[in-house]
Each structure stands twice: as C-alpha cells, then as structure tokens.
N, C-alpha and C positions, 0 to 999 in steps of 0.2 A: 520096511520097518514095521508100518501097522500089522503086519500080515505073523510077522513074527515075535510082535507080544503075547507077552501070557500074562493072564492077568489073576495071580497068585496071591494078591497082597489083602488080608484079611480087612487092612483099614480102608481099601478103594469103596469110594460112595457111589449108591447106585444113579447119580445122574450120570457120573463119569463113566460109569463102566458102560453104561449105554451107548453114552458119545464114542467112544473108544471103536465100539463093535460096530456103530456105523459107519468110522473110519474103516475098519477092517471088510465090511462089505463093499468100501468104494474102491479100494486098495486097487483091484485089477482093472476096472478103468485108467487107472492115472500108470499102472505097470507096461499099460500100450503104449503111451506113448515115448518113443524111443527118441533121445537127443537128438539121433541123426534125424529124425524127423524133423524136431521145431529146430534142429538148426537150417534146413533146406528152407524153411516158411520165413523165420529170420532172414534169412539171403535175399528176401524177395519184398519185405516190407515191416512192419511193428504188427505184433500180435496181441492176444489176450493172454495172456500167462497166469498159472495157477501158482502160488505157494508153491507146490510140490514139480512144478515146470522149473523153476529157477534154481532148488537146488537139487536137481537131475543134470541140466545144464553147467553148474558149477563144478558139479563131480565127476565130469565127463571128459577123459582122457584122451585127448586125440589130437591129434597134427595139424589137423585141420582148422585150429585157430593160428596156427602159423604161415599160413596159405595167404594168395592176394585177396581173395573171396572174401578174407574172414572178417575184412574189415565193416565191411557195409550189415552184416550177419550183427555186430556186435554192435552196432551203431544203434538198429533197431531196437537190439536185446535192453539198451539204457533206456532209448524212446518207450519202449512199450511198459519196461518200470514207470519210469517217471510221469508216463502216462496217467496212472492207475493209483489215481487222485484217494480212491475209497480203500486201497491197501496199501499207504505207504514203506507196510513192512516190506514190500517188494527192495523197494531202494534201499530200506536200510540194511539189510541182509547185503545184500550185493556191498554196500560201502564199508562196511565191517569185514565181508572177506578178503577186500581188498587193504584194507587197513591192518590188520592183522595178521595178514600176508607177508613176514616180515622179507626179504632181499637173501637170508641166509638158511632159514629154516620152512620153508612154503609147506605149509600143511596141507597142499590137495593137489590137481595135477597143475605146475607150471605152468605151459601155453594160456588155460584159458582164461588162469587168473593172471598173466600178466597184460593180456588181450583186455581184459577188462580195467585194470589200470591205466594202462594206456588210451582207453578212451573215456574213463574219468577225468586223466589227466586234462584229457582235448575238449571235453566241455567245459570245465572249469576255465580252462582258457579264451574258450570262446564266451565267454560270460554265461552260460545255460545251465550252469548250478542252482536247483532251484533255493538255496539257502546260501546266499551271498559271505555272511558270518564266516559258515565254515568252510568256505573257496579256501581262502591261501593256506589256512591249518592245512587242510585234505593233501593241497599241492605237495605242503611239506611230508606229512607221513605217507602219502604213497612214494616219494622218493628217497625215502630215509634221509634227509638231509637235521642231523641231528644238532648240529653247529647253527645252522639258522631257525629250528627251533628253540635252543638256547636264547640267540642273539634278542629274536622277536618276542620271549617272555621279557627277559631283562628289558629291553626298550618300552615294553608296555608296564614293567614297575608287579610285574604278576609272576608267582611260581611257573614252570611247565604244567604243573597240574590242573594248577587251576584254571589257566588259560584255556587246557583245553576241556574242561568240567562244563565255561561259560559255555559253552558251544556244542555237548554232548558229544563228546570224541571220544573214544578209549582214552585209556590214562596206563593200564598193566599192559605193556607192548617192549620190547628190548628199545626202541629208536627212542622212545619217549624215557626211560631210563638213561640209554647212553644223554639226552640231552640234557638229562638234570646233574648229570657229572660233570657236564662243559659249562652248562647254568654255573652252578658251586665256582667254578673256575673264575668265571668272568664276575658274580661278587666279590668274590675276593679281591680282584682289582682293580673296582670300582674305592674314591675317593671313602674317607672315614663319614662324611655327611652321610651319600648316597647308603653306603651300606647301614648304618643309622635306621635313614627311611625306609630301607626293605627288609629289616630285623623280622615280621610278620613273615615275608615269605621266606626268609631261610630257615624259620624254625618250622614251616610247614612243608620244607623239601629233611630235614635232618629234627624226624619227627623220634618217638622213646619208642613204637611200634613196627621199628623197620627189622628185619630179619639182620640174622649176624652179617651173613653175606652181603648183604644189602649195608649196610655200616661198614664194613670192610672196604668196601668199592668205592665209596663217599672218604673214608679217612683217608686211603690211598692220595685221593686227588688232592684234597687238600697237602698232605704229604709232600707231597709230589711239585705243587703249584708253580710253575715258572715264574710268576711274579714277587714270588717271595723265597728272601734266602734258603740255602739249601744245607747251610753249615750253622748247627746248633749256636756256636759261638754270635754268628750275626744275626740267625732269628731270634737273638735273645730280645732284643731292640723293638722286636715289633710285634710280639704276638701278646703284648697288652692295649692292643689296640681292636685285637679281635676275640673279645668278652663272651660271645656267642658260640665259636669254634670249643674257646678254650673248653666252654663250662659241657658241650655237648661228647667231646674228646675225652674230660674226666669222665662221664657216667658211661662212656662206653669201655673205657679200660680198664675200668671195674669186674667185668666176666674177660677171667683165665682166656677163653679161646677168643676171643678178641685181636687179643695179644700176638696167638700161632699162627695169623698167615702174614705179619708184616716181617720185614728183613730188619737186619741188622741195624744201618742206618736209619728204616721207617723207626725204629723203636726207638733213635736216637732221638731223632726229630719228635718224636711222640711226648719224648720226657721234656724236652723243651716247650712244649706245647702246655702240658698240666704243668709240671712243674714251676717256670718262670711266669705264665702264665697266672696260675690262680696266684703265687707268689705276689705278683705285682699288683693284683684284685685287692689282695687283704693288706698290704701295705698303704694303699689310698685309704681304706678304711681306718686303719691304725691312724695315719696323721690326721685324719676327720677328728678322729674321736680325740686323740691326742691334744689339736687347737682349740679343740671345746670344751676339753673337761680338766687339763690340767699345767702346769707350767712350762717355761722354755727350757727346763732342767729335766725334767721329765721327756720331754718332746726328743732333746737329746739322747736322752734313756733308750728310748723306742727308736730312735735310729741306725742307734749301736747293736743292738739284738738283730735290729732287721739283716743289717751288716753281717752280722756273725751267720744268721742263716741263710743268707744268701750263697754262702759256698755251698749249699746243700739243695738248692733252691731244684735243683735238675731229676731230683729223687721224690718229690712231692707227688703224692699220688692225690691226697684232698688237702685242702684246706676251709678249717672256721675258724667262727668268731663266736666268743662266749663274753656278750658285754652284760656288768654288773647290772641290777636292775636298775638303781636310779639315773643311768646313762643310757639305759634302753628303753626306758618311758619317756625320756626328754628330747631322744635324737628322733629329730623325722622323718628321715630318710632311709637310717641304716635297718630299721626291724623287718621294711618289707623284703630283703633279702633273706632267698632261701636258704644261704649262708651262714646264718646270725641267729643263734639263740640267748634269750634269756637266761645271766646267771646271778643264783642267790647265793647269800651266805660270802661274800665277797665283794671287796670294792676296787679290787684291780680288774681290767680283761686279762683275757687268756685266748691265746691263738691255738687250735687245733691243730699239730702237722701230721699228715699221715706219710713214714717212709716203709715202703715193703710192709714188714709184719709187725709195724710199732707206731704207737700215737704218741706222742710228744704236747706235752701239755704247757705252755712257754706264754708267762705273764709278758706282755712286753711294755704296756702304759706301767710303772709301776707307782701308781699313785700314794699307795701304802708305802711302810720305810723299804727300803733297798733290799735288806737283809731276810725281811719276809716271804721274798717273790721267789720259791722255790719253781726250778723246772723239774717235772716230773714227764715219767716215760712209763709206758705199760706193752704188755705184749696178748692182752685182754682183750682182743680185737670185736669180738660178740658182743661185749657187755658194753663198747665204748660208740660200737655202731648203735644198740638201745639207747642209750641214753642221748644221743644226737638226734634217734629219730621224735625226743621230745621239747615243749615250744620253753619249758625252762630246765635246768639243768644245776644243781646246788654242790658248790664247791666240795662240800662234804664229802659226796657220794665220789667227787674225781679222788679225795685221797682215802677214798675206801676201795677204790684199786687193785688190783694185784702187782704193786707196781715193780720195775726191775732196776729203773734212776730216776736218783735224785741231788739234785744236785746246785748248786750255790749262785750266788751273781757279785761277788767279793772279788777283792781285785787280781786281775790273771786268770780270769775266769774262762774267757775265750778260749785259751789254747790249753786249759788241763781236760776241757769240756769236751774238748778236737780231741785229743788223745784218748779218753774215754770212750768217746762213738766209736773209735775205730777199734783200741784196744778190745774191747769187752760186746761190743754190739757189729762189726765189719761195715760200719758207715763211714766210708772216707771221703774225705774232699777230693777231686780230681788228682789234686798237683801236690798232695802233702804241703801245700801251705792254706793259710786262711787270712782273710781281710778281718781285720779289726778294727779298724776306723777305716776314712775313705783316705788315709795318708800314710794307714801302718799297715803292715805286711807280714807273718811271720811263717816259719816251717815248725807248727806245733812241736815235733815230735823232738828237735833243738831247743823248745823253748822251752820242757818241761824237763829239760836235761841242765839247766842252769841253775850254779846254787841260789842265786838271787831267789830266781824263781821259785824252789822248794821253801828256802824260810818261810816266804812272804805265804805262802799259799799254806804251810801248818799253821801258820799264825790263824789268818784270816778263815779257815775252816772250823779252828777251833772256837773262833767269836761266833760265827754260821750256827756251828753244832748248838751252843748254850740255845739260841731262839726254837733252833729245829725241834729240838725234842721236846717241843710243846705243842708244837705242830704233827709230827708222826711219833709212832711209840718205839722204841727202841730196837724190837726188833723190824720192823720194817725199813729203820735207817742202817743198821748191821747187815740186809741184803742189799740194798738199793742206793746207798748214800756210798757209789764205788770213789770218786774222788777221796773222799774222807780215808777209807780203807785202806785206798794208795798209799798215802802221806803218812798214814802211821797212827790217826784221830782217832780210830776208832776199832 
C-alpha cells in the first residue's frame, strides 16, 4: 500500500508527506516478511508483531487455519497482541475484524477470521479478556446471537445502542440492527408502566434520522408484532396506549415512499395505527379542555362530534389542536404539546383532521352559540401545513382559505354531512352507516332519503344561512356551503 501512493494532492503538508516517504522507504522490509513465515514462529511461541504483521496475517488466505496446528499458532497470535501493553491498537484491530465479521457477509478470508473468533471466544470464557465490561457484549456479537442481545439491553433498562456505546463496541453491524428489531418487539410487550419508564430509549432506537430503509424495517416489526392484535377492528382497543409508536408512525407516513414497500394489510394496520391512534390523543384532550372550560352541555357537544368522526377515525393521517388563547394560557399541560397551537380571533377550539388531500377544520368545544360553529374543509394543503408550522394561528386567516365545505351543526346534521363527504369529496365510512350517538345508528345515504329529514334540514339550513353570511361572503358559501346547495338554500 505505502509503496503504491502517490502523493498528488496539492493540499498534503510537508510534515506528512515526509512521514509518508519514510513509510515508503521501510515498505520492503515489512514486504519480507511472508505470513507463512510468522505464522511458523506463531506455531512455536508469542512474538513481537508489527501493526503491518497483523494485518498481513489477517488478510492471508489459507487452509492452514483450519489445520490441528492452527490452534496453538492462533493462541500466541492473541498472546502476543494482548501482550503489547504500548500498542493496544494491536487488539483492537484484531477485535473489530472479528466483530465486524458478520456470519453472512465475511469481508476477508473465512478460516482465519473465524480461527480468530473462536479463540476470542475461548478467552473470554476462560476469564483472560483484558476488559471484563466488554466479555459477554463481545460473547454476544461474535456469535451473532441478536435475540440475546435484545433480551440483555431491555433487562438492563438501555437501548442496543447504547449499551453497546458504554463499552466501545460497534453499533453499524447487521446483528446489532437485527437486535434493535427484536429490542422494539419485546417493548412493546412489556407492561404500560415499563414501557413509560423506557420512553427515552425507544425514541433513541426510532430516532427522525434513520434512513427510509431503516424506518421500513422498524415499522414492519411493529406491524407485524405477535403481541398485539393483527386485525384493524381489535387494534383499535389498544394502540392508545402506545402514544410514542403512534406519533413516530404519523411522521414517517408523511413521505409517499414510506408508504411503497408495506402490503396491503401492513397499510391496514398502518391506518389504524395514525388514525385511531392520534384520534384517541386528541379526544383526551378535547375532554381536558372540555371539563375546564365549559358546561355538561357542552361536554355533550364534544362527544357527539367525536362520535360522528369516529367513523372516519381510520383515514386520519394528522391530527391538531387550535385552543383559543384564553384556554391556552390557562391550561398547563396542554401547550407543551407539539400538537397544540395557539388560536386567536376565536373563543371555540378547533380540531385539525387531515384525510388524504384535505384538512377539515371541526370546532368541536362549542362554547360559542351552536349555530356559529361552522366545519370547514380546504384542499390548500401548502398553505394549511404554513400555518401549523406557526406557535399561533388566527381564526381569520382559517376562513381566508381556499375552502371547498362548509358546512352546519343544525339538526340531522350527521348524516347530510356523511352523504356530502362521500357524494362530493369519496370519503366514505366503511359500512355506509355512521354512529351518531353511542345508541343511534344510521345508513346515511336512507337517511337523507326521508321526507322528514329533507324538511327539517331546509328549514334549519336556512336559519344556518342567515348567521353564515356574516361569517363568509357569499360567494365562498355558493362554492363550499354543498349541503345548502343540495336542499335547494342556495
């Protein structure tokens, strides 16, 4: 190698290029000496080894560490490292090829690095590891046994990583990857305390800097996790319980290719994951705010709404919270959430939902009259991600919009509202029905076929309309006020 630099590079300083060429003048000395040589002197007792002895020795291809011989040769080859108190780069090289060496892809010849594990392994066991620390790690990654390096992070309450960080071990090796996929496994099912307590290291194994690939393999397992339901219907029950999956699961399903290597079903289980998920996040917050700021009629309010989107809950791709300001300076909990912005110009909240290509703007505390609490929809996705990325946010500017609905909370509102998402926007409930209370039931698309229903719904559209059009300007309710349209209002 020395013999065959060139030393071309305008920016090399002249101490180095000295140093270099005196390497380059010793080159043919250390080119004498031939493996088969110091391996014969090996055979015979521990030597003095040079830096450029051991990785000669390393790179030396031959059968002859598969021999009876090769044993006692390799035994010295460790003594004579570990010997050599004043260059411990000896050892470390050698423990690193062997570490790195992974079982499937061996980067140099086989026999002699497996000769040389094998008698790492055998010191370590005979206690002659000169670093006690990192005996059982070592045990573990030269046998690839990635399931107990798992087990032995979790029992120590520590990531794989950093477990092996304390101890100066690699960390970028495949066994030590496969172990943070079995790691992820076995928090998950660990009790709700436990995984509580190790919040810190799952967000430091399901880091924002991991490669796509690397988030694919991670979601998989989760995905995938035998300990938790496999049918969207039953994970629905449990995946607000795991706050930290859900909220790492939305920001990765945010980039398109994410999305392209899970299956059919992964992408099932995916939407249960964001969607029910942050669903049931912003629902605990609604009642928060709800038992503090406003009545048991109210409280009502916000049940029913949660109700009504809860058929849609599966299709959630984000979820916020826009609290008024005098509820956002008072509550002490809710603002430290990255979730939760400041809104002015308004004294209701307003929930964020994001489905596919449309933000839904849904008061659901209606502290103000009933009448006033328009839902509004846009398909302004650039302009609605800007305004979120800021810490307040003025109602104003939401009905400065480009919006495409809007639409009432007057009574029968549920199911003209169902019929609208699907008619005009192809957001359907599963099963063409929808929950409207937790006792009422209905098949929208029958319910908006009853005369009852048609009166009552001109009527109360046309009381709507009188407050509306002081709220939006006429032509923005002639595009976007589709209920109204329907019925004949407008």
């Amino acid at each position: 190698f020395a013999q065959k630099v060139t030393l071309s590079s305008r920016f090399v300083q002249p101490k180095f290029k000295s140093a270099l060429q005196r390497q380059q003048r010793l080159a043919p000395a250390h080119k004498m000496t031939k493996p088969q040589a110091l391996y014969d002197r090996l055979k015979q007792a521990p030597i003095k080894l040079s830096l450029i002895d051991v990785l000669v020795l390393m790179g030396w291809r031959s059968d002859l560490w598969l021999s009876d011989d090769s044993q006692a040769a390799m035994q010295h080859w460790w003594q004579s490292a570990l010997a050599d108190t004043e260059r411990p780069v000896l050892r470390l090289i050698m423990m690193l090829r062997v570490v790195l060496a992974d079982g499937e892809r061996w980067p140099g010849p086989k026999p002699v690095i497996q000769a040389m594990s094998d008698e790492m392994q055998a010191l370590i066991k005979r206690g002659q590891w000169p670093h006690p620390t990192q005996a059982e790690l070592l045990l573990i990654l030269a046998r690839q046994e990635a399931a107990q390096l798992a087990a032995l992070a979790l029992k120590q309450s520590q990531s794989v990583r950093a477990l092996l960080q304390e101890v100066s071990l690699p960390t970028s090796i495949p066994v030590v990857m496969e172990a943070e996929e079995q790691w992820l496994v076995l928090w998950l099912k660990q009790n709700k305390s436990k995984r509580s307590n190790m919040a810190v290291q799952l967000r430091q194994l399901l880091r924002t800097d991991l490669t796509l690939q690397r988030q694919q393999r991670l979601a998989k397992q989760i995905l995938a996790c035998p300990h938790l339901p496999q049918q969207p219907k039953d994970l629905k029950a449990k995946v607000a319980d795991y706050p930290e999956i859900v909220t790492w699961l939305s920001a990765c399903a945010r980039q398109i290719e994410f999305k392209q290597a899970l299956t059919i079903q992964e992408m099932q289980l995916l939407r249960c994951w964001i969607g029910t998920g942050n669903y049931e996040a912003l629902r605990g917050l609604l009642l928060q705010v709800a038992a503090d700021h406003t009545d048991q009629d109210n409280i009502k309010k916000t049940e029913n709404r949660y109700i009504f989107w809860r058929n849609y809950q599966d299709f959630f791709e984000e979820t916020w919270l826009l609290l008024p300001s005098e509820i956002y300076h008072t509550s002490i909990d809710i603002p430290k959430l990255t979730s939760v912005r400041e809104l002015s110009h308004s004294v209701d909240p307003i929930a964020v939902l994001k489905i596919g290509s449309y933000y839904i703007f849904q008061m659901f505390i209606a502290k103000g009259k009933s009448g006033q609490s328009d839902l509004m929809m846009t398909q302004d996705l650039s302009r609605v991600e800007e305004l979120l990325q800021k810490p307040q946010i003025s109602y104003d500017e939401i009905k400065q919009l480009n919006l495409c609905l809007i639409h009432d909370h007057y009574l029968f509102w549920q199911a003209d509202l169902a019929q609208t998402l699907d008619q005009s926007f192809s957001i359907k409930s599963h099963s063409g029905r929808i929950d409207i209370t937790p006792f009422m039931h209905r098949s929208y698309a029958k319910e908006v076929e009853r005369e009852e229903f048609q009166v009552e719904r001109r009527k109360t559209i046309k009381m709507w309309l009188r407050g509306a059009r002081s709220r939006h300007s006429e032509a923005a309710l002639k595009k976007a006020a589709l209920s109204a349209i329907r019925h004949g209002c407008l």
